[in-house]
Legacy VTK file of the C-alpha trace (Angstrom):
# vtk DataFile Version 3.0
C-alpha trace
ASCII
DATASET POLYDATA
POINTS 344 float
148.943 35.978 99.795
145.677 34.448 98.087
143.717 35.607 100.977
144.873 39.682 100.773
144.131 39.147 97.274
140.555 37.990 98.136
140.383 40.243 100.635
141.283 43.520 98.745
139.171 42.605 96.034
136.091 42.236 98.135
136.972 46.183 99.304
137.048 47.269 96.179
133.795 45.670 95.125
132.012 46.988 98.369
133.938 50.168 97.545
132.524 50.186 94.069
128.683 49.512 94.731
128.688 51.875 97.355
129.939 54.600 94.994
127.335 53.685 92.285
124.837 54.043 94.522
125.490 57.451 95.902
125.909 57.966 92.090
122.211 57.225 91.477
121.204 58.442 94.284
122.347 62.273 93.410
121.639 61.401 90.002
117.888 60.597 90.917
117.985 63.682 93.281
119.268 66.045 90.812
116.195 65.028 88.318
114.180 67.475 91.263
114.007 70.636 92.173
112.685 71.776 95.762
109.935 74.121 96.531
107.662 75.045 99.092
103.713 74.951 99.213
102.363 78.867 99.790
99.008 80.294 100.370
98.216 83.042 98.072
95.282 85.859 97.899
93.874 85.495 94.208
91.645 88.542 94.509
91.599 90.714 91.266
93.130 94.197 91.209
93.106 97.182 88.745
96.199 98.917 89.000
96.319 102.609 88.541
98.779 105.431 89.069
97.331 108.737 90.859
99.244 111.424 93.053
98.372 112.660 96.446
95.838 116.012 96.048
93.189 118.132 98.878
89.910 117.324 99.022
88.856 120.374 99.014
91.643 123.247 98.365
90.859 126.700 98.983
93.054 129.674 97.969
93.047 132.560 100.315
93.161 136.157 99.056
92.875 139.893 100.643
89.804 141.152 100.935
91.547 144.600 99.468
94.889 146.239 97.948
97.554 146.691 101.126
100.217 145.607 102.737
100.758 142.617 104.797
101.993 143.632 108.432
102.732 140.141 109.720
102.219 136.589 109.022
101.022 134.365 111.710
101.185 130.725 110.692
103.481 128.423 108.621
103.321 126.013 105.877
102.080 122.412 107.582
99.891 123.960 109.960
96.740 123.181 111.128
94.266 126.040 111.552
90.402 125.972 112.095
88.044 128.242 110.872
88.282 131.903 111.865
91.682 131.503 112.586
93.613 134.392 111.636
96.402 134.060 109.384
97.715 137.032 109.003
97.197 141.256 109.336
97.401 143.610 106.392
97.093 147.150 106.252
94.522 148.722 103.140
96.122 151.323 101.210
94.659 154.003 102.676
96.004 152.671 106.300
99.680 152.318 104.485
99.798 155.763 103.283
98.025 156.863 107.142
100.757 154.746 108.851
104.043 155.948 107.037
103.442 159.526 107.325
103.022 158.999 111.645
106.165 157.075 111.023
107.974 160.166 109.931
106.412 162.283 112.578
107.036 160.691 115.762
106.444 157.201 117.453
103.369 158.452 119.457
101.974 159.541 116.162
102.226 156.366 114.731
101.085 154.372 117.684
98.464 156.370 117.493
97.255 155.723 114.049
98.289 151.906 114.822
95.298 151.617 117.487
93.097 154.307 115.621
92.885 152.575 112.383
93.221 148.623 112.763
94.695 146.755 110.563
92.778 143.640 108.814
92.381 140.317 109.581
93.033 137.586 107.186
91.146 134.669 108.530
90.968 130.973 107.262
87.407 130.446 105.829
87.368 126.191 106.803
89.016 123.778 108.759
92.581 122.429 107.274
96.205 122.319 106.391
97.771 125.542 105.281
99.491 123.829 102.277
100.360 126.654 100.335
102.024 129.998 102.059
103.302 132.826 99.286
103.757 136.232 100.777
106.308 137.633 103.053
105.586 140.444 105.750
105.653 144.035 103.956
104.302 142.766 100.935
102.420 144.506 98.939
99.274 142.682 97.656
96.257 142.961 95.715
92.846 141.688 95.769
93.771 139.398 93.121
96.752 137.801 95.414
96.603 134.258 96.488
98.453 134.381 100.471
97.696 131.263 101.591
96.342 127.550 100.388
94.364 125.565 102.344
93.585 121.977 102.193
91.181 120.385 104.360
91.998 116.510 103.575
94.497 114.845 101.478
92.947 112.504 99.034
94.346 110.231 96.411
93.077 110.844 92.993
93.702 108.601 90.216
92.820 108.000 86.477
91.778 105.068 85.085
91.294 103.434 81.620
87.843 103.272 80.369
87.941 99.101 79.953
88.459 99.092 83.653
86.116 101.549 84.916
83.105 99.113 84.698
84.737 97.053 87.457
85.311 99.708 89.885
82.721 100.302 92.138
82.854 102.983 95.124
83.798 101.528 98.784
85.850 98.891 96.758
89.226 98.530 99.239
92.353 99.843 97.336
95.774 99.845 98.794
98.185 103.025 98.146
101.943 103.291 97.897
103.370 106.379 97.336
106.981 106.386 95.259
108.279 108.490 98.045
107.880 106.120 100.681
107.488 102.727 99.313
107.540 100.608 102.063
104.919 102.410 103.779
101.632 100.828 102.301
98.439 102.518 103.555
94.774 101.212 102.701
91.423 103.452 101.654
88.827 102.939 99.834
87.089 104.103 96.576
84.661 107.217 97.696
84.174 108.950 94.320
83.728 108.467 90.259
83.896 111.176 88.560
81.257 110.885 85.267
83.046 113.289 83.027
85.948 111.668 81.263
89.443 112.962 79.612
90.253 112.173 76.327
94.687 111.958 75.741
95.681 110.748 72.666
92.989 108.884 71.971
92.672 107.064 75.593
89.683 107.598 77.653
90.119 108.112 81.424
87.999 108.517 84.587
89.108 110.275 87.853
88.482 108.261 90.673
89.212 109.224 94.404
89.973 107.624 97.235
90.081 108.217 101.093
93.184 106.480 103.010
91.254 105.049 106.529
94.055 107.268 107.842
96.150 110.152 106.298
99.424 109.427 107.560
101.748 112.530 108.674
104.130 111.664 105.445
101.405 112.573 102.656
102.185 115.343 100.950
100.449 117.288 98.099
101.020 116.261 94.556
103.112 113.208 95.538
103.341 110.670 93.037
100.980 107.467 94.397
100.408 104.128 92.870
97.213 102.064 94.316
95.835 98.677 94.006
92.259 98.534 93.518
90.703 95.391 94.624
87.392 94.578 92.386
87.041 91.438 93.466
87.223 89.801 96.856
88.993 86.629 96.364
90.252 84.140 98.399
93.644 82.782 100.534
94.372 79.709 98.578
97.086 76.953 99.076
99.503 76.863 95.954
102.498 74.974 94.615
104.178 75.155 91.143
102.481 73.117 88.329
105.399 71.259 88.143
105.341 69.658 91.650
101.860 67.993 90.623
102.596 64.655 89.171
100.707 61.583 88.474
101.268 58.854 91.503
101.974 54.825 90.882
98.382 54.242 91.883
97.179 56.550 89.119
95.761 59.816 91.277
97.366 62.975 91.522
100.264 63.673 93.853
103.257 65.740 94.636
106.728 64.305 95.367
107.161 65.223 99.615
110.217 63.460 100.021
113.088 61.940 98.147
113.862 58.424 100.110
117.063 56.809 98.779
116.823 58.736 95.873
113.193 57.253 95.307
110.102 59.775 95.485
107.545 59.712 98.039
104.234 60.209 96.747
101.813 61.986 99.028
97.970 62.205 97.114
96.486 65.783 96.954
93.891 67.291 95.390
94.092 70.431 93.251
91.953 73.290 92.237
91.814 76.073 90.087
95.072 76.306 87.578
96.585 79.856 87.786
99.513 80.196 84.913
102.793 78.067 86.754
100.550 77.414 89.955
97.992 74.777 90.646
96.021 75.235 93.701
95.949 72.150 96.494
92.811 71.777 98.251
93.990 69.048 100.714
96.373 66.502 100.834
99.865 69.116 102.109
99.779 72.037 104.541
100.841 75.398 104.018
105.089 75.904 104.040
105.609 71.938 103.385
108.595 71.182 100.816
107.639 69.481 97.626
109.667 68.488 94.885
109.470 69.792 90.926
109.917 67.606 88.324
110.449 68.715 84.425
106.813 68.646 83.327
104.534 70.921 84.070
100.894 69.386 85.400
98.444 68.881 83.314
94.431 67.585 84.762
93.657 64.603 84.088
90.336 64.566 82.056
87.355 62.207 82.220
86.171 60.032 79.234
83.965 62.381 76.927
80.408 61.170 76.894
79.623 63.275 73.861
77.904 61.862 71.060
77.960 62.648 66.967
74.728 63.068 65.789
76.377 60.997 62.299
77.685 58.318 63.609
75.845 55.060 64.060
74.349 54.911 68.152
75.023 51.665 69.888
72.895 49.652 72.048
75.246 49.010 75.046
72.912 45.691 76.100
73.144 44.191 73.073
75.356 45.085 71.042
73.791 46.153 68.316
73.421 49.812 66.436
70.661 51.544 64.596
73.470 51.594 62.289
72.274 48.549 60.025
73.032 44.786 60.163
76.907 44.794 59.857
77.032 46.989 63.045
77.690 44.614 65.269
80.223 42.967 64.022
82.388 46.814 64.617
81.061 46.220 68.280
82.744 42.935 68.576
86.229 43.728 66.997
86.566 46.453 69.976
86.111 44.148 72.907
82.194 43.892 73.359
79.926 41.475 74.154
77.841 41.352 70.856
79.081 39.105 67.819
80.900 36.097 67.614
84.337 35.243 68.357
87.370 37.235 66.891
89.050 36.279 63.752
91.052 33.191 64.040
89.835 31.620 66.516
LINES 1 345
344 0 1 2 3 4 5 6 7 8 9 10 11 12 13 14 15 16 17 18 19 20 21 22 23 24 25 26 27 28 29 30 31 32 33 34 35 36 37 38 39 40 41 42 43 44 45 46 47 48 49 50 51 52 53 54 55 56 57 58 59 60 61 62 63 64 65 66 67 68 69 70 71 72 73 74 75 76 77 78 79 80 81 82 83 84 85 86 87 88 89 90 91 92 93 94 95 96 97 98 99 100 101 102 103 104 105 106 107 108 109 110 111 112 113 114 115 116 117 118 119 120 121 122 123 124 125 126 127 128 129 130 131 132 133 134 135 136 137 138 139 140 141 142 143 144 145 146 147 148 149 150 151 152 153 154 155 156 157 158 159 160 161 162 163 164 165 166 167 168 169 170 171 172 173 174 175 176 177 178 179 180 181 182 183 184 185 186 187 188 189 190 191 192 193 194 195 196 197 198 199 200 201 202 203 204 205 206 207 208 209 210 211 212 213 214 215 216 217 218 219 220 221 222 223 224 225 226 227 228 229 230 231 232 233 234 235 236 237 238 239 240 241 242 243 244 245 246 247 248 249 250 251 252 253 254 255 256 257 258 259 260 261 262 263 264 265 266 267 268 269 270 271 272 273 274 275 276 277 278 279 280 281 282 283 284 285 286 287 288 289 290 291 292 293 294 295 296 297 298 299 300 301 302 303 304 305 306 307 308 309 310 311 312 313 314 315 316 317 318 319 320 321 322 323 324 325 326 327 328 329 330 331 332 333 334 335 336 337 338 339 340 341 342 343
């Protein structure tokens, strides 16, 4: 009987240390938070809004009062120059041309190869963007027909505190609402000088030239671009609070949590951007590291700053330009100079 006794109590005590351990042991894991080291491009950006516009957009109208016969391309096509876009008869031609009509059809074929009708004919190379007449129209001089455009641009404004930094060729990146996971990349080609005053804001036009006008760009579409002003660089990152203080007194992040414990692994850190501290070397790119409650904070080297008032000590001897009772401060901080602390 004694020995089930002894024997059940020795379970229960095994039973019992094992359960406070795993106790600490989450307990000392839960004090940490995982994360994961990530490179990061800290180039600068100005970000701007801008919509999609033609280079160049040139409005097509009849070179006289008439009808239009027929209509010979579309919206969304391209056309070079000399193309013709449509044929129009001139007033005089309408007024020819219905009275055959009421004679007989040899009369009006006739008239139809007698007195030709007129060419409308794209002046440039381009995108007819813009098509507003329908066959037997009547137009006048004054009459836009067509639109064309002969590149799609993106034109954007931007605030006069950030003009200074944008310079042309300067890579942007531009990603229109319409189709947002569709980035495409240009570059700055144009400042305009003149600015545009809105309620008290000044603002520059600025264009820029995708490195490839995709088929999706459409005129006026809203288009939001990334500027970059400054070419940074790819940069290894973790959050401040992963950058901790090691037992041997350098800095360190937490790569491992053995038995509960940490495992300190030294590193050394850069620049400090807001909640990230950049790592130099020390961890690679994707490795897990573990957050702790305090945020990092550099460790900073003894000031070697002096005050102009305050007495200057000689560090050989001891003794200060101070006057005579100076070195008697030096010894009652641990110098060399003076006699023997009081007491003793």
């Amino acid at each position: 009987m004694k020995k089930t006794l002894i024997v059940i109590a020795v379970i229960a005590v095994a039973a019992g240390s094992f359960l406070a351990l795993r106790s600490r042991n989450s307990k000392a894991a839960a004090k940490y938070t995982e994360a994961a080291a990530a490179t990061r491009d800290l180039s600068e950006y100005v970000e701007v809004t801008g919509y999609v516009a033609p280079l160049n957009r040139v409005e097509i109208s009849p070179s006289a009062s008439g009808r239009v016969e027929k209509i010979l391309v579309e919206e969304g096509v391209k056309v070079k120059a000399g193309d013709t876009l449509a044929l129009m008869s001139s007033s005089d031609r309408v007024a020819i041309l219905d009275a055959a009509r009421s004679m007989s059809d040899e009369q009006y074929k006739y008239w139809q190869d007698a007195y030709k009708a007129i060419k409308v004919v794209s002046p440039l190379d381009g995108t007819i963007i813009l098509k507003d007449v329908v066959e037997g129209q009547t137009v006048t001089a004054s009459s836009v027909l067509f639109a064309i455009s002969d590149k799609l641009i993106i034109e954007a404004t931007v605030d006069e505190s950030d003009i200074g930094r944008v310079k042309v060729g300067q890579a942007a990146t531009i990603t229109l609402d319409a189709y947002p996971d569709k980035p495409v990349t240009g570059r700055v080609f144009q400042i305009l000088d003149e600015g545009t005053t809105t309620n008290n804001v000044i603002t520059y036009k600025v264009k820029v030239r995708a490195d490839g006008v995709p088929s999706f760009f459409k005129s006026q579409m809203t288009a939001n671009l990334k500027i970059r002003i400054s070419a940074g660089r790819t940069v290894l990152q973790v959050p401040s609070t992963a950058v901790v203080i090691g037992p041997d007194g350098k800095t360190a992040v937490i790569t491992a949590l053995k038995d509960g414990k940490p495992v300190y692994t030294n590193v050394v850190t850069g620049a400090i951007d807001g909640d990230a501290v950049e790592i130099t070397s020390g961890i690679e790119d994707g490795e897990t590291v573990y957050c702790t409650n305090t945020a990092y904070k550099p460790q900073k080297a003894e000031s070697t700053g002096t005050n102009p008032f305050m007495p200057k000590f000689n560090r050989k001897s001891g003794s200060s330009s101070g006057g005579k009772n100076s070195g008697r401060r030096s010894s009652s901080s641990g110098g060399d100079a003076g006699g023997p602390p009081p007491g003793m």
